[in-house]
N, C-alpha and C positions, 0 to 999 in steps of 0.2 A: 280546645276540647279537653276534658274533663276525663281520666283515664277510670273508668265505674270496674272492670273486667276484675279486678281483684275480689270486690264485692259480688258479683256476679261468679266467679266460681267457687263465692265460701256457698252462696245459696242453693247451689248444684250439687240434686242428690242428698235433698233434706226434704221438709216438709212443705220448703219453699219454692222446690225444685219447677212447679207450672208456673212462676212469676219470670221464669228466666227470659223463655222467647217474647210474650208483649213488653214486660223491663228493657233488654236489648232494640226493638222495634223502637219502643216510646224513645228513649234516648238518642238513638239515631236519627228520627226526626227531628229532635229537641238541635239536633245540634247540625242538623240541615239546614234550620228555617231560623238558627239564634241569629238574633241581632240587638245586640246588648252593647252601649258601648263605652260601658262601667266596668264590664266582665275583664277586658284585657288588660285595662289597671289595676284592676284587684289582684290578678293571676301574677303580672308582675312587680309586688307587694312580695307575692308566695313565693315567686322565683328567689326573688333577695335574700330569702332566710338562707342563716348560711347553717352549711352540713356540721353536726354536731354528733356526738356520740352521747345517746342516753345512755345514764348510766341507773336510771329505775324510775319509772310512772309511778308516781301513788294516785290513786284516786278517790278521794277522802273530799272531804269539803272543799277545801280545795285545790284543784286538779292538777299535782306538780309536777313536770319535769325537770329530774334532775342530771344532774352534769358536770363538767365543766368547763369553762369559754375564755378566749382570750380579749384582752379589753376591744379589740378590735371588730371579735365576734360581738361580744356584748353589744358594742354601739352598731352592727348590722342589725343584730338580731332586733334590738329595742326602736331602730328604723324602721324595721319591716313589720312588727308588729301596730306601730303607733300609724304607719300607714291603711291598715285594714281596722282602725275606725269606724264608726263607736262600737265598744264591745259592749252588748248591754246585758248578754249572760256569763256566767260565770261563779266565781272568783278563778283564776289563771295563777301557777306559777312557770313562767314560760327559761328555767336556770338561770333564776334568780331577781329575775326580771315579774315582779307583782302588775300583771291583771287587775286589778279591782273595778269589778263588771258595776254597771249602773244598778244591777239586782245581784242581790244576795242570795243564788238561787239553792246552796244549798239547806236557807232556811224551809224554804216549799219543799225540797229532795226530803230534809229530818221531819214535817211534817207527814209526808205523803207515804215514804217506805214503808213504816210502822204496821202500815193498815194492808199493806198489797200481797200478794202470793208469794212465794217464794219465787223469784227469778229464774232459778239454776237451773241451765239446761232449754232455757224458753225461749223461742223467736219472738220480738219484740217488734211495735210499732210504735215510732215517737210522732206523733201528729202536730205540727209548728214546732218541732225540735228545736231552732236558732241553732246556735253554732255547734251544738252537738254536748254541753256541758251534761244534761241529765242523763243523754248513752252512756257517757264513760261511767257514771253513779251507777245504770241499770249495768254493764260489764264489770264494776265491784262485786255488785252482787251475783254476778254466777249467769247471766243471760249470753247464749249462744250468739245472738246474731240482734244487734239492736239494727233497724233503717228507720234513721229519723228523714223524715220530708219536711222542706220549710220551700219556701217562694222566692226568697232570697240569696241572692248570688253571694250577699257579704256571707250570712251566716255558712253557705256553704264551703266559702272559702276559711272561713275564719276556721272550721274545722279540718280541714285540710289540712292548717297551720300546724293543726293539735297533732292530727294525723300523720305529718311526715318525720315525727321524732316516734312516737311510739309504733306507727305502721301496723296497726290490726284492721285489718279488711273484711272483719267481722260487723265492724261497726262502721254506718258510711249518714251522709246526708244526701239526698237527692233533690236536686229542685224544681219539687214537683208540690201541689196542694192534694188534700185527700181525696175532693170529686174532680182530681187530673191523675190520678194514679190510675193505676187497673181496679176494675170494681171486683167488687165478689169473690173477693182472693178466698177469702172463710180459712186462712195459714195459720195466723198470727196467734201464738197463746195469750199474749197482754198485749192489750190497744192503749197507748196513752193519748189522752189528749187533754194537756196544759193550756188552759191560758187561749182557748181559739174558740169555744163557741158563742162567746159573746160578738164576735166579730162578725159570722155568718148572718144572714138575712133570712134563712129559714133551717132554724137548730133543731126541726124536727129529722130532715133530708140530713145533717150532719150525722146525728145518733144512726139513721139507718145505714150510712156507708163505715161509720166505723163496726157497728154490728157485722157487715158485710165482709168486713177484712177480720174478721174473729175467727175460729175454729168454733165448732158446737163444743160448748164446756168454759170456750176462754174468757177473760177478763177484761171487763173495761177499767180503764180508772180515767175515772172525770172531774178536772178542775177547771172552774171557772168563777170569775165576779157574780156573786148573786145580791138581793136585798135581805133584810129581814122581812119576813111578810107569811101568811099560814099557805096554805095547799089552793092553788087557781090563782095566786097573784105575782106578776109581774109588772117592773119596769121596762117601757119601750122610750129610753129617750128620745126628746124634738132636739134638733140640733146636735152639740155636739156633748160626751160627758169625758170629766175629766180631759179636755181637748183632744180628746179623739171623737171622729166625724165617721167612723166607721163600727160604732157601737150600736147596736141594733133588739136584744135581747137581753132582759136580765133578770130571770126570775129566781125566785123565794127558794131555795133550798128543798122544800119540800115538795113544790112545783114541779121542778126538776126531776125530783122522785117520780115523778107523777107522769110525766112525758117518758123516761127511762120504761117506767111500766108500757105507756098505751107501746111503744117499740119493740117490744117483749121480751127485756131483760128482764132478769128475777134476781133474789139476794140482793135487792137495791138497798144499799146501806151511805145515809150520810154520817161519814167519818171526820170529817175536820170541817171548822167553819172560823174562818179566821180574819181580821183586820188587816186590810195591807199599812202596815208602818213604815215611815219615811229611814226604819231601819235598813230596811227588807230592799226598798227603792231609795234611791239617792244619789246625789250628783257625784262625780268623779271625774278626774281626766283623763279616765279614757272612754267616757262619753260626756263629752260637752254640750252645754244648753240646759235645758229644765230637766227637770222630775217631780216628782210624786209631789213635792212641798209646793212646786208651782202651779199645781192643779187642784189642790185643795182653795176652799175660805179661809183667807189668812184670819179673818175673825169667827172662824167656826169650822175648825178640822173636821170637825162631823161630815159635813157639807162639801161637796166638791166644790170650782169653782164657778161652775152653772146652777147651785144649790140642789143640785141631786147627792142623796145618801154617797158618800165616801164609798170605796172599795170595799167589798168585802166580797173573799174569796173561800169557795165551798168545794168539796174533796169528795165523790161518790163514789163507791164501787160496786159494780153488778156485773152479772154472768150471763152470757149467752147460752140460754139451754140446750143440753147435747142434743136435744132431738126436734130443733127448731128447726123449720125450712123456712129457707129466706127467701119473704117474699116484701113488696112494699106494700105498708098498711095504708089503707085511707086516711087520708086526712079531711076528708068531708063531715 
């Protein structure tokens, strides 16, 4: 079991404060019914880190703790973390010990910020969080309470890792997906959601539960793979893209726009529209196997390696209006 109570009483007696009793409920069942049997190995991975005294988090591009360790801590520590395998967000300095995640994520964090609200002061939702790298980016900039949700026991734990040297209970991972959360929370002043609707199988039902988990006023910011292409066209790959078998939607940037509308955001703004480069993704040892280079046409980077348009990843931001009642629009 997973000790959440710390997170649970930053969110008591905020604006978050009606998430606490179904959060408490959902979790208790979660951990009624887990039968996970990856979950005990990973935990004792976390148990091995040995107790260290930070001596200061920065949280910068890349997320360092610093300290200092005796050779014996070192070869613990550099154990335990090479055992919670593959890190594929980040960059990590775990005292002294370099992380270097299979993504480069704080080139999407320097892309993305520029364009978003001010933080300070804001409850946050990180939607496919992974190990928690872009909270501690949104906790730089001034946000009260980031809860990232991911599906993954690694990433949840991998933040754990992060979390038991700096120890803020403001910022947590739960492992939960967005339509297994509580619906209609309507809390959150910024909804994020990185890098996940491409995965969904109906992106119109994603838009309306992150709406759903918004406050009237709040923010989305949405990134996701889209093509080149004008307003009504998308990609639906056959098979798999980029070998992934669970890609499902992939529309035109302006498309997007356009879907954001019929859901009834407004200030739909596409803000970045960017190439994914084998800077950004790229192999490392602390995620071994393929990446971005192995999924591309080695004789046409353009091209993936199923000859669908390469990655390109688009950055939107729109507002949930103050005097919207949430309801689900038709899709007929």
């Amino acid at each position: 079991m997973i000790d959440y109570q710390p997170f649970i009483q930053h969110i008591t007696n905020t604006r978050l404060d009606h998430w606490v009793a179904p959060l408490s409920q959902q979790l208790d069942e979660l951990w009624a019914n887990l039968n996970d049997g990856n979950l005990p190995r990973m935990l004792k991975h976390w148990q091995s880190l040995p107790e260290l005294a930070l001596h200061e988090a920065v949280l910068a591009d890349i997320v360092q703790l610093k300290g200092d360790t005796s050779r014996e801590q070192h070869e613990q520590l550099h154990a335990a973390l090479k055992g919670l395998m593959p890190w594929r967000k980040g960059p990590f300095d775990f005292f002294g010990i370099d992380i270097d995640s299979e993504w480069r994520c704080d080139l999407k964090w320097n892309r993305v910020s520029q364009h978003i609200s001010s933080l300070v002061g804001r409850h946050v939702l990180d939607v496919g969080s992974g190990n928690g790298y872009y909270g501690w980016r949104m906790k730089a900039a001034g946000a009260a309470t980031v809860a990232g949700i991911d599906p993954s026991w690694l990433s949840v734990v991998q933040h754990m890792a992060v979390n038991k040297y700096i120890q803020d209970a403001s910022h947590t991972v739960l492992p939960f997906t967005l339509e297994g959360m509580t619906q209609n929370l309507e809390a959150f002043d910024t909804v994020f959601s990185m890098g996940v609707l491409y995965h969904r199988r109906s992106p119109l039902d994603h838009l309306f539960e992150l709406r759903g988990a918004l406050r009237p006023g709040g923010e989305l910011v949405l990134e996701t793979i889209v093509i080149d292409g004008e307003e009504g066209e998308s990609l639906v790959p056959i098979g798999r893209y980029a070998r992934m078998n669970n890609v499902w939607f992939l529309p035109s940037a302006p498309t997007l726009a356009q879907w954001l509308d019929k859901m009834g955001f407004v200030d739909i703004r596409i803000v970045d529209q960017s190439e994914t480069t084998t800077q950004e993704q790229r192999h490392s040892q602390w995620k071994p196997g393929t990446s971005l280079a192995d999924y591309l046409d080695p004789n046409d980077p353009t091209r993936t390696i199923e000859g669908h348009p390469a990655p390109i990843r688009a950055t939107l931001i729109a507002t949930k209006p103050e005097n919207q009642r949430l309801k689900r629009y038709s899709l007929d």
